[in-house]
Backbone of each chain as ProteinMPNN parsed JSONL, in Angstrom:
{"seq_chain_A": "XXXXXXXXXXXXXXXXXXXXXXXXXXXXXXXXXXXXXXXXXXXXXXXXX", "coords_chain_A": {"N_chain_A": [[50.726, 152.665, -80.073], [49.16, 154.732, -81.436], [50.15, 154.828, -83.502], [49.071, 152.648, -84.965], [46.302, 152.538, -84.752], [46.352, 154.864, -86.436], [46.713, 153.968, -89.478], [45.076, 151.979, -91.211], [44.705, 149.514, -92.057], [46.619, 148.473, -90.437], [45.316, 148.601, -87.933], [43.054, 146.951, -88.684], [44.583, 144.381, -88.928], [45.679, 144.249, -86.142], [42.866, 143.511, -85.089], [41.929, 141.325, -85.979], [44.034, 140.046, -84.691], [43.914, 140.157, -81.908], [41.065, 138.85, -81.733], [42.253, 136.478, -82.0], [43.578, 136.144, -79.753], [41.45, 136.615, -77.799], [39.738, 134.033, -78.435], [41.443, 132.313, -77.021], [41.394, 133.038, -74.631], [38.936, 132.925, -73.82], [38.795, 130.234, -74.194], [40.368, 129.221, -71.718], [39.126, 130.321, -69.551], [37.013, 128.951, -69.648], [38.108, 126.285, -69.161], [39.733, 126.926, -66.479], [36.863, 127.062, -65.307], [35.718, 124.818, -64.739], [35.169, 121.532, -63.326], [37.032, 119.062, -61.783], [35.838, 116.199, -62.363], [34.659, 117.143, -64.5], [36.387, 118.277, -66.16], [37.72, 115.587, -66.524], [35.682, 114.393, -68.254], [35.708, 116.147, -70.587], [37.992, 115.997, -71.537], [37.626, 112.538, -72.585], [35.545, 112.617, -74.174], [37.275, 114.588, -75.941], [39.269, 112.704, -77.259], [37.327, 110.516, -78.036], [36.242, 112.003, -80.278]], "CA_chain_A": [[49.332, 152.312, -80.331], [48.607, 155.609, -82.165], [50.666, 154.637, -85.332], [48.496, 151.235, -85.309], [45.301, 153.348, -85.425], [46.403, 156.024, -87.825], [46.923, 153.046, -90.347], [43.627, 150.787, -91.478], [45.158, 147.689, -92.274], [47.299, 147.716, -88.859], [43.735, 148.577, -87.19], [42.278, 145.303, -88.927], [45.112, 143.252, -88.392], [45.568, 144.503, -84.735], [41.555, 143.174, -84.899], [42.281, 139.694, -85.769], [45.419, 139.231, -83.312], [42.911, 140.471, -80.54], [40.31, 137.854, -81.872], [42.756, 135.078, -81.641], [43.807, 136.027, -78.364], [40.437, 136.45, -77.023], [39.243, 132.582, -78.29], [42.355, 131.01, -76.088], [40.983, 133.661, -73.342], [37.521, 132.077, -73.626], [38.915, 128.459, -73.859], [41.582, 129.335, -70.666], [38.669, 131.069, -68.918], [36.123, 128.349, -70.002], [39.084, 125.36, -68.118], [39.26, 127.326, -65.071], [35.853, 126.966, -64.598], [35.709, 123.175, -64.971], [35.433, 120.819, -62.22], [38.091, 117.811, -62.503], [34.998, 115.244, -63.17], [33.772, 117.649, -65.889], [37.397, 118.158, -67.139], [37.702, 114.526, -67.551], [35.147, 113.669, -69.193], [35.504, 116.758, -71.922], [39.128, 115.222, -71.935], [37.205, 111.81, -72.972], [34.928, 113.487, -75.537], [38.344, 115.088, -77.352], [39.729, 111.995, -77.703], [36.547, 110.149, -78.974], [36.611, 112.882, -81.585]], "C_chain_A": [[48.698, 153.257, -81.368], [48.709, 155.145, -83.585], [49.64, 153.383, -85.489], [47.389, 151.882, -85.94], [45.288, 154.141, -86.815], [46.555, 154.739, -89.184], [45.818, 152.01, -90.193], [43.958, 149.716, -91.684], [45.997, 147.392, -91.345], [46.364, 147.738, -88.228], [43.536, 146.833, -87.835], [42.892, 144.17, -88.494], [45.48, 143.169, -86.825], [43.693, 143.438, -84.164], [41.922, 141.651, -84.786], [43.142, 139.539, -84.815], [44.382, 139.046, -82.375], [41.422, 139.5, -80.728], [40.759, 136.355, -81.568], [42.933, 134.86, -80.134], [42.765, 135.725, -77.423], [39.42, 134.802, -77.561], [40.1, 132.022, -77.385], [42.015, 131.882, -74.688], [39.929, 133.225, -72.73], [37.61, 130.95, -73.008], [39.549, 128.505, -72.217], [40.216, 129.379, -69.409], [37.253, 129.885, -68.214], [36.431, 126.829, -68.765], [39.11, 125.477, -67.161], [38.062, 127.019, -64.417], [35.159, 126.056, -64.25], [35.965, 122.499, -63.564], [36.193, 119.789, -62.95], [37.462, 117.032, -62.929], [35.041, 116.028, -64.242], [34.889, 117.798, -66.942], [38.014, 116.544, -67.521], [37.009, 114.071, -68.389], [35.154, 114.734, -70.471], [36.949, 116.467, -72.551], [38.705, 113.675, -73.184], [36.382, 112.028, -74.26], [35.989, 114.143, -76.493], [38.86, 113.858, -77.895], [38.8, 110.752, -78.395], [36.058, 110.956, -80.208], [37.713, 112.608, -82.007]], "O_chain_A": [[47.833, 152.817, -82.126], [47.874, 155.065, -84.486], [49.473, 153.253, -86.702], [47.247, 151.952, -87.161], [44.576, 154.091, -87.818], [46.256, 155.426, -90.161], [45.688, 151.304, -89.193], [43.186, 148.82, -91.342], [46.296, 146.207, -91.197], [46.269, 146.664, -87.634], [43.926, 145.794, -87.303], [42.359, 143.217, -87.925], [45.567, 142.059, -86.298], [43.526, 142.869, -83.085], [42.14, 140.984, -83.774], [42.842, 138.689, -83.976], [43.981, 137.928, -82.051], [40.684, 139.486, -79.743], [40.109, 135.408, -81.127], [42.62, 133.885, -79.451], [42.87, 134.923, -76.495], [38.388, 134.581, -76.928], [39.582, 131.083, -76.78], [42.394, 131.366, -73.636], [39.791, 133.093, -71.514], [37.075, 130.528, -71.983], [39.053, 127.65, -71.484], [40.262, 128.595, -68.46], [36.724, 129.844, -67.103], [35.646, 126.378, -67.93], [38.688, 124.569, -66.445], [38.026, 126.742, -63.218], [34.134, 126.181, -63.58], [36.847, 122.885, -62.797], [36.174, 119.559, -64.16], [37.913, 116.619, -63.997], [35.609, 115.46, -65.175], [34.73, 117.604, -68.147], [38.634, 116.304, -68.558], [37.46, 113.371, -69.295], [34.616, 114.278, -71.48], [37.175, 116.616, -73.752], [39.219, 113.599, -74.3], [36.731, 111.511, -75.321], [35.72, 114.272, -77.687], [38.939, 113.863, -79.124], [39.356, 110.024, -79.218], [35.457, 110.357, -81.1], [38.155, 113.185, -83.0]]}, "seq_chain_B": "XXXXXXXXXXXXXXXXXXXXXXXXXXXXXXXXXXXXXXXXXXXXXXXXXXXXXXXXXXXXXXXXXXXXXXXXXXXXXXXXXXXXXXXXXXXXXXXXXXXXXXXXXXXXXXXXXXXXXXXXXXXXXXXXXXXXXXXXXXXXXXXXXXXXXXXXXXXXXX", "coords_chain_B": {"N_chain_B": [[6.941, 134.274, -74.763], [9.009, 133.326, -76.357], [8.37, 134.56, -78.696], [8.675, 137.658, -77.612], [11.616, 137.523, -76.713], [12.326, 136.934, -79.483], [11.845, 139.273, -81.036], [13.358, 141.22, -79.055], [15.877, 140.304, -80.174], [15.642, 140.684, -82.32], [15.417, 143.619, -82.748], [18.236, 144.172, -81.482], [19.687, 143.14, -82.878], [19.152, 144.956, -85.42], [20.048, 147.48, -84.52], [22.433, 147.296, -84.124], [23.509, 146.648, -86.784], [23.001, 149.154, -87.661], [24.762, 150.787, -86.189], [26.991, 149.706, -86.328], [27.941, 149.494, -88.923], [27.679, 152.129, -89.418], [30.043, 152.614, -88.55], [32.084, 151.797, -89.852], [31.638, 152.767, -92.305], [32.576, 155.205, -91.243], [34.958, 154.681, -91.16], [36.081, 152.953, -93.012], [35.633, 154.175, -95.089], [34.778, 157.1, -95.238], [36.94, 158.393, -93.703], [39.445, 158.209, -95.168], [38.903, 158.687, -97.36], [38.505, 161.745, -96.966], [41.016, 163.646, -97.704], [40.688, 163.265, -100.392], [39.188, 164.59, -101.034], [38.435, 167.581, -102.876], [39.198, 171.212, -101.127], [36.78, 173.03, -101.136], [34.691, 171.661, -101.384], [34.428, 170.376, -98.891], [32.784, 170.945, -97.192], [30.281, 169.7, -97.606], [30.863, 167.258, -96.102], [31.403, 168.121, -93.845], [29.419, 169.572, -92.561], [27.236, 168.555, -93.232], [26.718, 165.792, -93.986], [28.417, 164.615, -92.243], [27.336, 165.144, -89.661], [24.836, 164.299, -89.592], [25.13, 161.877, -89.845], [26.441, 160.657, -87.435], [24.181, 161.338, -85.883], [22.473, 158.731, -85.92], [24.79, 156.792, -85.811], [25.332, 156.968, -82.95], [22.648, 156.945, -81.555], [22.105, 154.489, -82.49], [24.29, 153.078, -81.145], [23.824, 153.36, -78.543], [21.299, 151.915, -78.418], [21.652, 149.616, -79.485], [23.034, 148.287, -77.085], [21.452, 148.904, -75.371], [18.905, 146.925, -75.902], [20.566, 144.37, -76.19], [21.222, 144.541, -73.89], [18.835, 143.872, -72.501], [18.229, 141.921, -73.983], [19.833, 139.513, -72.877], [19.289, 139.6, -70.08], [16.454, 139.037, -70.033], [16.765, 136.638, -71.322], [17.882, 135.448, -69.169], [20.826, 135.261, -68.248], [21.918, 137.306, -67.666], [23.561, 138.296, -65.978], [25.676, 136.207, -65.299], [27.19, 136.384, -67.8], [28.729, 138.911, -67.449], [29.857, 138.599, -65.74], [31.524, 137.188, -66.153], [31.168, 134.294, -66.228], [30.057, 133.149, -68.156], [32.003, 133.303, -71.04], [32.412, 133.401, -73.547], [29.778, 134.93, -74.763], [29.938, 137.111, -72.677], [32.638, 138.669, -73.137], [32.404, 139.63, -75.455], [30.0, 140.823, -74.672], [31.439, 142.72, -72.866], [33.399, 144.196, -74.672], [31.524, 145.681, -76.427], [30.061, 147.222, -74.664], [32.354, 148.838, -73.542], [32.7, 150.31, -76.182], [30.566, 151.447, -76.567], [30.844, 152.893, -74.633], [33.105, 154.669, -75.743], [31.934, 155.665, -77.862], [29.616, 157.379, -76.987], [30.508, 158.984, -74.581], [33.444, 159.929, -75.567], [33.785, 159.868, -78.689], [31.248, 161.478, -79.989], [31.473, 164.029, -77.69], [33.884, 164.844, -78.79], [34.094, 165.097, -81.411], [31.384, 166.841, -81.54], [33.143, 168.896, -81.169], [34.914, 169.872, -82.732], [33.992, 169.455, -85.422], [32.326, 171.695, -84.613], [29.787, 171.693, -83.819], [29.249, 172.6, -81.498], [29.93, 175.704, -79.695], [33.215, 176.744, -79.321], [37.105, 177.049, -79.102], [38.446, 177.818, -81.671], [41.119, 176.538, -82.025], [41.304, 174.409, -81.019], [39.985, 172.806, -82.208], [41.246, 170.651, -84.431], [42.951, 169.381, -82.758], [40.641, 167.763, -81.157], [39.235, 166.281, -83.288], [41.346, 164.695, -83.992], [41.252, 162.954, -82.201], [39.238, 162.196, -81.971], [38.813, 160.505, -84.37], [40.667, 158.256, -83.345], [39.926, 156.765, -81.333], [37.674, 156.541, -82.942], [38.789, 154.384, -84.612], [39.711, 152.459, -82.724], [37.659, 151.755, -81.742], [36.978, 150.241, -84.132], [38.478, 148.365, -84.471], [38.245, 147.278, -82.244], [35.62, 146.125, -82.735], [36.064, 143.809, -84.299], [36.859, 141.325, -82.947], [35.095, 141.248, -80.942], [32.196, 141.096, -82.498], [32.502, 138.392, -83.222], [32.632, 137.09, -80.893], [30.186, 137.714, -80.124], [29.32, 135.945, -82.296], [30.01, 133.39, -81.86], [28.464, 132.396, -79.62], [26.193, 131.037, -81.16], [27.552, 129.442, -82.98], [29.689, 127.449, -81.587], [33.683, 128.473, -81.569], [35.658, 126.996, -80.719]], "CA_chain_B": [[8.594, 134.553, -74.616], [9.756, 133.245, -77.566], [8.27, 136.034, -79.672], [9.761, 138.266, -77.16], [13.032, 137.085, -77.36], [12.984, 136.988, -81.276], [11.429, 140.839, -80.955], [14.493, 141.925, -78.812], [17.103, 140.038, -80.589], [15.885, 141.476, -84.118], [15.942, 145.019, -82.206], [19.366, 143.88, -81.214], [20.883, 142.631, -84.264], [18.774, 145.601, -86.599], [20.749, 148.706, -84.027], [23.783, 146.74, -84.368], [23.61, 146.925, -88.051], [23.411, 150.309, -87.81], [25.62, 151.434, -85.457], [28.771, 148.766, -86.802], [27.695, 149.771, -90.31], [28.068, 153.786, -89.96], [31.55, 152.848, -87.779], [32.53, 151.036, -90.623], [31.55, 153.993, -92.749], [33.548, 155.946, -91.142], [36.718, 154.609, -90.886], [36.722, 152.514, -94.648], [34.798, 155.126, -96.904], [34.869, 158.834, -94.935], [38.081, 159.441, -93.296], [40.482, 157.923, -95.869], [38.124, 159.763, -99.15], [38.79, 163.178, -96.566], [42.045, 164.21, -98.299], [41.015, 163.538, -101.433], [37.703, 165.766, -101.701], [38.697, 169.349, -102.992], [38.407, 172.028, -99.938], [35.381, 173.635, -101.534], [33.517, 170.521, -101.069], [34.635, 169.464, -97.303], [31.762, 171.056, -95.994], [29.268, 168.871, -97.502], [30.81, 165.974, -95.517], [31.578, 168.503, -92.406], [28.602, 170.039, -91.897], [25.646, 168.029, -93.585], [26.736, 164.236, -93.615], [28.663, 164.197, -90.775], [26.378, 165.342, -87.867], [23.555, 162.877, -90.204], [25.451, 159.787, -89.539], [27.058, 160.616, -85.92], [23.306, 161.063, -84.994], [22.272, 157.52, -86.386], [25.41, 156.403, -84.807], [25.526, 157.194, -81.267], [21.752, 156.212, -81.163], [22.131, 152.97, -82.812], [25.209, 152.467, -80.194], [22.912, 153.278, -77.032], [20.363, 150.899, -78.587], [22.471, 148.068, -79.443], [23.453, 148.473, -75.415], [19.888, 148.652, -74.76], [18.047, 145.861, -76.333], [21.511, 143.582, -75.844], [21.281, 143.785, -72.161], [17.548, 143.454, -72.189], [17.959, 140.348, -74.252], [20.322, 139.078, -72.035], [18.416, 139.791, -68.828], [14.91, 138.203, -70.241], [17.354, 135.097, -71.841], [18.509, 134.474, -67.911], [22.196, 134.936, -68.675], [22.772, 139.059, -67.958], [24.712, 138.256, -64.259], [26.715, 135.027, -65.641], [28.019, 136.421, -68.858], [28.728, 139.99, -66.766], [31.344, 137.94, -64.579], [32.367, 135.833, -67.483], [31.298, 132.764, -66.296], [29.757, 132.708, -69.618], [33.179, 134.053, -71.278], [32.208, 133.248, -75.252], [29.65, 136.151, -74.909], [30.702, 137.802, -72.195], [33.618, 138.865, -73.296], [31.607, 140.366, -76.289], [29.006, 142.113, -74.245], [32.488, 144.198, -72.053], [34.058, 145.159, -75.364], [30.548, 146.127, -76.384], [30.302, 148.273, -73.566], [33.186, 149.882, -73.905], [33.004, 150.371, -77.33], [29.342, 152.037, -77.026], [31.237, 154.244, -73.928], [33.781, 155.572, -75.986], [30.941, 156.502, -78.913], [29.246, 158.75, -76.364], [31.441, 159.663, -73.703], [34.805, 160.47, -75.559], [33.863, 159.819, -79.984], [30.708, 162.186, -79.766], [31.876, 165.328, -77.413], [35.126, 165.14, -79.719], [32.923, 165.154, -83.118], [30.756, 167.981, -81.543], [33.765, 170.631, -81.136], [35.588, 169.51, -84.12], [32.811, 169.794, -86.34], [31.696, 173.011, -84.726], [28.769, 171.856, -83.666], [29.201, 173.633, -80.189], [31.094, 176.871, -79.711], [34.648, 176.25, -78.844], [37.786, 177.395, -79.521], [38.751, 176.973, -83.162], [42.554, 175.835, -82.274], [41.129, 173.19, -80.01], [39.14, 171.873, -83.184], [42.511, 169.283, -84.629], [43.075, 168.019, -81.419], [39.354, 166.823, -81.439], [39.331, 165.453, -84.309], [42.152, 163.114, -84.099], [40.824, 162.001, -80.777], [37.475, 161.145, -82.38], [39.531, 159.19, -85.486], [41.188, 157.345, -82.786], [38.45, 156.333, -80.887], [36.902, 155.238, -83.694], [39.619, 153.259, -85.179], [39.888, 151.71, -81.849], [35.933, 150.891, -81.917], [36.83, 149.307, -85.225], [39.861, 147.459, -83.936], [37.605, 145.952, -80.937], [34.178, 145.303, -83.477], [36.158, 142.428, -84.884], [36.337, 140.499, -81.358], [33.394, 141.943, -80.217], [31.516, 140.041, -83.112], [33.289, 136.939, -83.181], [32.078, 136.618, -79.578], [28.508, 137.162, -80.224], [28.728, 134.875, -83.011], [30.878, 132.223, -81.336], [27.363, 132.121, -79.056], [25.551, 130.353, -81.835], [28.62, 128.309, -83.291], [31.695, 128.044, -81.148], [34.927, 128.242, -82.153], [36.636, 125.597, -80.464]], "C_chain_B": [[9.375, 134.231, -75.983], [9.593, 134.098, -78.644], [8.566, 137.053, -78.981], [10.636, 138.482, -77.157], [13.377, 137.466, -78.267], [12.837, 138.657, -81.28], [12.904, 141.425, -80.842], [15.644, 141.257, -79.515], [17.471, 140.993, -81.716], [15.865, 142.868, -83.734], [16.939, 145.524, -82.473], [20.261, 144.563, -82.327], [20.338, 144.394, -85.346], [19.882, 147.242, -86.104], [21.964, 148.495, -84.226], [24.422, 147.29, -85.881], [24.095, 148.747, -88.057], [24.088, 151.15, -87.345], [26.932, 150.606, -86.12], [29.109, 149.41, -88.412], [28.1, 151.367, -90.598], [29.362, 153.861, -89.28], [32.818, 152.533, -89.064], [32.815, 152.509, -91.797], [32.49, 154.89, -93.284], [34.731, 156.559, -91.501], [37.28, 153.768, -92.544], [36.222, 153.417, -95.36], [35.492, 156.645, -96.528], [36.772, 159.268, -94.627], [38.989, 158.89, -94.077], [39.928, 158.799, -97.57], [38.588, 161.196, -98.334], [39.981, 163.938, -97.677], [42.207, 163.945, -99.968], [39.726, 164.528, -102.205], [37.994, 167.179, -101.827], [37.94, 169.963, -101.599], [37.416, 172.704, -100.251], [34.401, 172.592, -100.988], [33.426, 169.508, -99.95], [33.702, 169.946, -96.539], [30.59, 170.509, -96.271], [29.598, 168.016, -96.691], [30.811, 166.425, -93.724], [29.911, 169.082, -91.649], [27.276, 169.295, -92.544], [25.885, 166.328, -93.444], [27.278, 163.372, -92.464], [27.809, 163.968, -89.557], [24.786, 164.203, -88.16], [23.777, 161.654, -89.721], [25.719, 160.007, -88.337], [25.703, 160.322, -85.483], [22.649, 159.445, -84.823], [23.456, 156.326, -85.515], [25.714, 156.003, -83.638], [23.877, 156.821, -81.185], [21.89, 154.747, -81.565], [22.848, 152.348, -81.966], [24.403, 152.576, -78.713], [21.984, 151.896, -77.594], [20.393, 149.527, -78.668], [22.611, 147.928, -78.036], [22.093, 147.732, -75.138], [19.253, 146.66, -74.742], [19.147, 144.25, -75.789], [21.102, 143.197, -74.512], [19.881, 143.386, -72.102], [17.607, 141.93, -72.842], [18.794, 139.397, -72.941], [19.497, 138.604, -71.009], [17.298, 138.75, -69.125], [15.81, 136.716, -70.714], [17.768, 134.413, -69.993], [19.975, 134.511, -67.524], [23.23, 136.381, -68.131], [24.272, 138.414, -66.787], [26.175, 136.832, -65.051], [27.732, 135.375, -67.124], [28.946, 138.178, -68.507], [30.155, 139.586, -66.323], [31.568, 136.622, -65.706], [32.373, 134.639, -67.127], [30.419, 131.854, -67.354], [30.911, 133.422, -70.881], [32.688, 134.592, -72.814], [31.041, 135.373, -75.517], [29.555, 136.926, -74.113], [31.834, 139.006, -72.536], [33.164, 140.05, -74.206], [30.564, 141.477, -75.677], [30.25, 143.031, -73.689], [32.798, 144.528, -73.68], [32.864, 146.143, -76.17], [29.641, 147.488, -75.628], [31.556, 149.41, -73.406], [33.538, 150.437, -75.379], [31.467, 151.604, -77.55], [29.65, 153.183, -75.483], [32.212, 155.214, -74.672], [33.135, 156.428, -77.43], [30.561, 157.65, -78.097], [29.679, 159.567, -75.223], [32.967, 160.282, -74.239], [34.374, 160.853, -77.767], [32.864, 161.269, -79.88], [31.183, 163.567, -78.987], [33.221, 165.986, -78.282], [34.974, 165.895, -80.974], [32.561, 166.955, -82.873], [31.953, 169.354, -81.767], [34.372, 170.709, -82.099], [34.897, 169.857, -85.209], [31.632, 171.207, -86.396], [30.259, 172.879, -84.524], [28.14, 172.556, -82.446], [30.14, 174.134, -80.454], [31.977, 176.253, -78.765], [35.567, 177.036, -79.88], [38.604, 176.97, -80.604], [40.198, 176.291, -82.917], [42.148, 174.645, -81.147], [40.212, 171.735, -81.316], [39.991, 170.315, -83.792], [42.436, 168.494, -83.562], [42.036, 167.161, -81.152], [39.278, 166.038, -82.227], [40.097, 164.447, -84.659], [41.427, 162.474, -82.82], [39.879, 161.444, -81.25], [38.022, 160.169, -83.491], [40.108, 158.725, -84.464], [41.246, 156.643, -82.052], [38.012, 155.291, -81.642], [37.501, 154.356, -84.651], [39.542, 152.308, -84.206], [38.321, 150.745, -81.843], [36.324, 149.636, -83.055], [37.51, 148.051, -85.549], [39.392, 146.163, -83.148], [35.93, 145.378, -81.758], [34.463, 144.152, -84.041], [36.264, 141.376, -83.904], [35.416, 140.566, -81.18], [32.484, 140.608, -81.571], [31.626, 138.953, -83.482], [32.96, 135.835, -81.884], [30.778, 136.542, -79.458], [27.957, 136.028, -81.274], [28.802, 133.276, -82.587], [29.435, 131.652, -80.084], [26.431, 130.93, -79.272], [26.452, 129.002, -82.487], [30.399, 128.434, -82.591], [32.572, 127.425, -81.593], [35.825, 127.368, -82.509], [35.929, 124.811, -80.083]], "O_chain_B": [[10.248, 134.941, -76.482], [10.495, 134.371, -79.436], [8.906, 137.891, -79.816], [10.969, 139.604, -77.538], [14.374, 138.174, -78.405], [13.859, 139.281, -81.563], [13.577, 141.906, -81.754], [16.65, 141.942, -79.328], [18.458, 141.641, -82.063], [16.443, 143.524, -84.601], [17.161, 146.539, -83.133], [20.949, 145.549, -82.591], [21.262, 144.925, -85.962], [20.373, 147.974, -86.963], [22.691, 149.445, -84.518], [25.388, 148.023, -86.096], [25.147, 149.312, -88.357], [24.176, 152.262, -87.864], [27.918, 151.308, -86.345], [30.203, 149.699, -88.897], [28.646, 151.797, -91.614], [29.933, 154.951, -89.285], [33.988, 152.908, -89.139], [33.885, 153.077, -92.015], [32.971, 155.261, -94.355], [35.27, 157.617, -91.825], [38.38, 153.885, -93.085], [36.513, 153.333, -96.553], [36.369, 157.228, -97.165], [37.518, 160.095, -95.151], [39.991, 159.162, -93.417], [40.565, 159.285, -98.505], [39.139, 161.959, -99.128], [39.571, 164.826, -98.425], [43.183, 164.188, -100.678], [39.485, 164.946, -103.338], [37.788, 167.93, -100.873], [36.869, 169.648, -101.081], [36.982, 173.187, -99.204], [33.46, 172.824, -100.23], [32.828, 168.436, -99.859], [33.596, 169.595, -95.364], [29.702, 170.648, -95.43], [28.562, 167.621, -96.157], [30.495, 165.746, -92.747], [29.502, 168.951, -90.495], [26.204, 169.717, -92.112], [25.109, 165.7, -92.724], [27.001, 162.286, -91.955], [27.648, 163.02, -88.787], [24.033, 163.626, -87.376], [23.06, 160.732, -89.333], [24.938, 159.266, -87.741], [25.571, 159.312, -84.792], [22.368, 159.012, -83.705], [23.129, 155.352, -84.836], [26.242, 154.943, -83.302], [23.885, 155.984, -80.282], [21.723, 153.89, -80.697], [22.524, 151.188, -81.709], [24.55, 151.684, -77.878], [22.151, 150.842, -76.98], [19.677, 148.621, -78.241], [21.93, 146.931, -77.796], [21.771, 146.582, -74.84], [19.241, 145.711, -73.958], [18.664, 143.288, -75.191], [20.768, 142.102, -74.06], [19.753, 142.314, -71.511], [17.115, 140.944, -72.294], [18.152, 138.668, -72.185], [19.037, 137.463, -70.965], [17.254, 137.695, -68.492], [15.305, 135.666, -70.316], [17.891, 133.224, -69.7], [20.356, 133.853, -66.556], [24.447, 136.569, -68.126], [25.481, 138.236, -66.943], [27.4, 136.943, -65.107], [28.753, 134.757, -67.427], [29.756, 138.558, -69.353], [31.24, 140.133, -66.523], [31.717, 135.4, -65.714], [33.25, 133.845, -67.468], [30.165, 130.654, -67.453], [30.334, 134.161, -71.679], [32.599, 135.761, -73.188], [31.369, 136.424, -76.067], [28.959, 137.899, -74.574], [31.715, 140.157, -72.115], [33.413, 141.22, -73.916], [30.37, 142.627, -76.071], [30.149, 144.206, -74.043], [32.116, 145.522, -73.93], [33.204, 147.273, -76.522], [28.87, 148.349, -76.049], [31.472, 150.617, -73.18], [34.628, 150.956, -75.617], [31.374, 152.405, -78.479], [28.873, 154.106, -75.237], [32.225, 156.405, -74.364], [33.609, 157.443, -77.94], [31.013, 158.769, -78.337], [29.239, 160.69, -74.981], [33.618, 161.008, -73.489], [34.664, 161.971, -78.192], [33.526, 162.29, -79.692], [31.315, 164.453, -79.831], [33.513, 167.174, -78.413], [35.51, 166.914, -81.411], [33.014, 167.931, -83.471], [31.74, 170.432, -82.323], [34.462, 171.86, -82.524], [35.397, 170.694, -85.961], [30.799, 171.636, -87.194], [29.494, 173.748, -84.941], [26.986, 172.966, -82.324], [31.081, 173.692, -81.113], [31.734, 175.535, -77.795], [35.238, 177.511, -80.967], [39.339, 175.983, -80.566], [40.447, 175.392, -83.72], [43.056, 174.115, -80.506], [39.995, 170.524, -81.279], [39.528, 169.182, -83.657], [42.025, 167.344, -83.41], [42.25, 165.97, -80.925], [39.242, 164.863, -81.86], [39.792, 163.509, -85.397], [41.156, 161.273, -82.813], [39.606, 160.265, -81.025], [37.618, 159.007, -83.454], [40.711, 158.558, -85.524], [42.187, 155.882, -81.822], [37.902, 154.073, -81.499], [36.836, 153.656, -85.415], [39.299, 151.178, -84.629], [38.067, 149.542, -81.915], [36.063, 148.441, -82.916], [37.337, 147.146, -86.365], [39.68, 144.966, -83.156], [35.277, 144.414, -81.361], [33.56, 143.377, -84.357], [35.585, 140.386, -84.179], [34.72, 139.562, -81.327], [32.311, 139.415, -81.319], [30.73, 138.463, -84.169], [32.975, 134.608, -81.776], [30.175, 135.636, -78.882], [26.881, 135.43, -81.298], [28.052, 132.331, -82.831], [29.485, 130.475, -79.726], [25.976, 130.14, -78.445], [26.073, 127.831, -82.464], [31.479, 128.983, -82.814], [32.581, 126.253, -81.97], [36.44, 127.004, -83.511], [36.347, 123.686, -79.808]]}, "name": "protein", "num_of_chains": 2, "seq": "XXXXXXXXXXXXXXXXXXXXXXXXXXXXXXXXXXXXXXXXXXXXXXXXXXXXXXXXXXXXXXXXXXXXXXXXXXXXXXXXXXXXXXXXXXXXXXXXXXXXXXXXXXXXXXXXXXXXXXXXXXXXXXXXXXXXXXXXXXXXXXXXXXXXXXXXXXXXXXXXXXXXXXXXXXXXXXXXXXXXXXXXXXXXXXXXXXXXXXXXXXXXXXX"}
């Protein structure tokens, strides 16, 4: 982890990974919290998009 | 309330600025220019610009805290985005929090002995000093999540 730090452009890109990860943490987090009506119908809404 | 609101947001967002902005500072302008400023002239940055910006710093990082949770709180939202059952900024207020604990609980007491701003033992001064660069790389590591989540508030992601 140190060598990541000591280096600015592994810091930044360490930043983005940890940004991507934390949107599918949101979305994951976001599913869980879904009742099965509410996850069908945002099922129904992806696919009318 | 709504000029309330806007009050504490622009609080918010104006401590933000200045606390992300002197982290930024830091870690793209100061500590990579360090090794190339002749040693005659490392104590303008050690002893007069340093302890200038840390102070600006570490208040702007309590304040961002501050006004954040107060917006929160008065928006209705502090308890639900706390326990992430608001995740988007949630997620953003914990790294937020830990990002404005390791400014004044671990970046700050590091700074101070390193920089000599309290007596301490001069061979303890290095070891400070990487701890506070690695701190605040880490701050700078987690400010790009961290604001991705408060923005993702206003337009989300997915």
């Amino acid at each position: 982890m140190a060598k990541i730090l000591e280096d600015l452009k592994l810091t930044i890109i360490a930043g983005v990974v940890l940004t991507v990860v934390m949107i599918f943490v949101t979305e994951a987090i976001y599913d869980s919290q879904m009742s099965a009506p509410e996850a069908a119908a945002a099922d129904m809404m992806q696919q009318v998009n | 309330m709504d000029a309330e609101l806007f009050l504490i947001r622009y609080l918010h967002v104006i401590s933000g600025v200045m606390w992300i902005g002197i982290l930024w500072y830091f870690n793209f302008v100061q500590i990579p220019s360090m090794p190339k400023i002749p040693d005659e002239q490392k104590p303008a940055i050690g002893k007069v610009i340093a302890p200038e910006a840390l102070f600006w710093f570490r208040w702007g990082a309590f304040f961002t805290v501050f006004f954040g949770l107060a917006l929160a709180w008065r928006s209705g939202y502090l308890v639900e985005a706390m326990t992430l059952q608001q995740p988007n900024i949630g997620i953003g207020m914990w790294l937020g929090l830990i990002m404005a604990f390791n400014v004044w609980f671990i970046i700050w007491p590091a700074q101070k002995i390193a920089l000599g701003i309290v007596e301490a033992d001069a061979a303890l001064k290095p070891a400070n000093a990487r701890k506070a660069m690695l701190f605040s790389r880490t701050n700078t590591m987690l400010s790009i999540p961290m604001l991705a989540s408060m923005i993702s508030v206003q337009n989300p992601i997915m």
